[in-house]
N, C-alpha and C positions, 0 to 999 in steps of 0.2 A: 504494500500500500504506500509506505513511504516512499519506495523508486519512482512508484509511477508521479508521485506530487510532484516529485524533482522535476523527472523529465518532463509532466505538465508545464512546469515555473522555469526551467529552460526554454520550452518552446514558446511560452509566451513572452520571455525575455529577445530571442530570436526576434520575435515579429516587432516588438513594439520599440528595439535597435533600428529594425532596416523599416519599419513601413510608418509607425505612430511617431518614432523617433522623429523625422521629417514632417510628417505631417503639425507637433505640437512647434516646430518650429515656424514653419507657415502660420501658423495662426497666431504666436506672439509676434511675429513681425508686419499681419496684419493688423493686429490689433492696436500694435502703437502709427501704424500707417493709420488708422481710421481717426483715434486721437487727435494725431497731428491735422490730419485733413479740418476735423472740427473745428481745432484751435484754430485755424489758418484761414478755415473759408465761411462763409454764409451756406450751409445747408441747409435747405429747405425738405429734402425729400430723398429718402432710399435710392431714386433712382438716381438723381445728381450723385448724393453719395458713391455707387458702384461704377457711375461713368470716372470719376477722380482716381477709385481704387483700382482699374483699369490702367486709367492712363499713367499708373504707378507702379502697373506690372502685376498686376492681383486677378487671376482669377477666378472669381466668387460668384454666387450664387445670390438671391434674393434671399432665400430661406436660410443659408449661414449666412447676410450680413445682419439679418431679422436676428438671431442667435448672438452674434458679437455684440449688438448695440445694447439687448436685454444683458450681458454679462458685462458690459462697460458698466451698467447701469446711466444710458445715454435717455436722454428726455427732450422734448421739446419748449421751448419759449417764444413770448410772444417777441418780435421780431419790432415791434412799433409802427408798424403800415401795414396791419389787417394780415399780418401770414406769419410765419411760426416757423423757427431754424434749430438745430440739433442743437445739445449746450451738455455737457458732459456733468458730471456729478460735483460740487466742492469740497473743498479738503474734510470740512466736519461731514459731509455725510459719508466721504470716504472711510473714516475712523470708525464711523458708527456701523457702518457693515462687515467690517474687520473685526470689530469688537463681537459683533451677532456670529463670525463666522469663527473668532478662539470660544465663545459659551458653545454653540455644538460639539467643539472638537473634546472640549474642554467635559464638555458633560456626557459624551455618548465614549468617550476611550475608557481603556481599562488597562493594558498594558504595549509597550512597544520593544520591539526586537527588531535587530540588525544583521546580519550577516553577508556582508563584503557592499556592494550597490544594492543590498534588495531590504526593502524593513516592510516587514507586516506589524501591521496596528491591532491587536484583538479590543471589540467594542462590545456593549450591551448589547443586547439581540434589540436588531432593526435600526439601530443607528452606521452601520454601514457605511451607506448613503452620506448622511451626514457629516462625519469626519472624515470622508472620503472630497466630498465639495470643501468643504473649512481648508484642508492639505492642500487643493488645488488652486484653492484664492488667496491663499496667506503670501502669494510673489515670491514664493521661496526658487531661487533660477535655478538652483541643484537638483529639483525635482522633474523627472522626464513628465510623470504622469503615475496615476493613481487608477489600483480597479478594485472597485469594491464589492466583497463578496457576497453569498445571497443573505449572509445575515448580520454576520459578528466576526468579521474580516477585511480589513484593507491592508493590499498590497501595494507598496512605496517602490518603483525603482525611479535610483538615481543616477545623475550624469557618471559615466566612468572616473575614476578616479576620485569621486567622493564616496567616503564610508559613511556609516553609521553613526560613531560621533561626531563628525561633521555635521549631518543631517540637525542630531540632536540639540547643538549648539545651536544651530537657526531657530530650530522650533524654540528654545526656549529665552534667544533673544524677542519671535515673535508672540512666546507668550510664557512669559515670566512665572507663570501659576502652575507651567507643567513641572510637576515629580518626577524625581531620579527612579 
């Protein structure tokens, strides 16, 4: 039973190297492309927006740019002449989602393990999910990506060349509350 986990957590370590690997990085370098676009332009609408991400080398979809703008936490304002442009979150509410997202992590973990790039997080049953998202938003860059299991497991792998205590260090620069 044990081989076979291995060789499972190998093979998914394989895929999520050559094919997630790339892909999470596409989408942090859109994500600060969309950012910038905001700061930079008058957005009125999705579709402006995707024509700019385009013309910046991005190609994306309506339905992921619909996905990045709800994970920016992107909103619209009134613009002052009857129409409404994109406007990104401010620092305090930036904190205040941070802070929502260490109380999940914070209240659904139980303990955490490392072994070389790979940490599994064991959680209360059915939080998962939740310190599984809290791990992915806390901007830790060491972190490839997170798969969280069907109940009372998430799996952490990290960039090569970071371990374990390294990981741990971040997490508890990002949240001072976590135990040894």
């Amino acid at each position: 039973m044990l081989h076979c986990w291995i060789t499972a957590l190998d093979g998914l370590l394989l895929l999520r190297r050559l094919f997630i690997g790339e892909q999470v990085k596409e989408r942090l370098a859109r994500l600060k492309a969309v950012r910038k676009l905001i700061k930079t332009y008058r957005i009125e609408s999705q579709e402006t927006l995707l024509g700019h991400l385009q013309k910046e080398g991005f190609a994306v979809t309506q339905a992921t740019l619909s996905r990045d703008l709800k994970l920016l936490k992107v909103g619209k304002i009134s613009d002052g002449h009857n129409g409404y442009i994109y406007s990104l979150p401010g620092e305090d509410e930036r904190q205040e989602t941070e802070r929502a997202y260490i109380h999940d992590f914070l209240r659904g973990y139980i303990s955490i393990e490392c072994s070389g790039n790979m940490v599994v997080i064991k959680t209360y049953s059915g939080h998962s999910d939740s310190v599984a998202l809290a791990v992915d938003n806390l901007g830790l860059d060491d972190v490839l990506g997170t798969i969280a299991g069907r109940d009372n497991t998430v799996f952490v792998c990290l960039r090569e060349g970071i371990g374990g205590e390294d990981f741990m260090n971040r997490m508890k620069e990002s949240i001072p509350e976590l135990e040894d």
